[in-house]
Residue, then its C-alpha position, 0 to 999 in steps of 0.5 A: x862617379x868616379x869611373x865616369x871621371x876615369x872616362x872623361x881624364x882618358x877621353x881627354x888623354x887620348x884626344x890630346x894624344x890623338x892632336x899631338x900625332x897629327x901635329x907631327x904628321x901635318x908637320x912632316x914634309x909634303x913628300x914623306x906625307x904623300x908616301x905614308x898616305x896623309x892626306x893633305x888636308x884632314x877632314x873635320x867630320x871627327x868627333x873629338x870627345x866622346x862625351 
């Protein structure tokens, strides 16, 4: 029981670190995005958690 919980709290961990990443990317100016690759508008097809 308690690994399963283990992976839901580092499934939840990752997911907002991974939010917290691409906040700051989206945050950066349109120039500096296009030089490092981001795309202007991220595709939703992710699954966020893996449960």
């Amino acid at each position: 029981m308690f690994k399963s919980l283990n992976r839901i709290r580092a499934a939840f961990a990752q997911s907002a670190k991974r939010r917290r990443t691409t906040r700051a990317l989206n945050e950066l100016p349109p120039e500096i995005r296009k030089d490092i690759g981001w795309p202007d508008s991220v595709q939703n097809n992710e699954i966020r958690l893996p449960f």
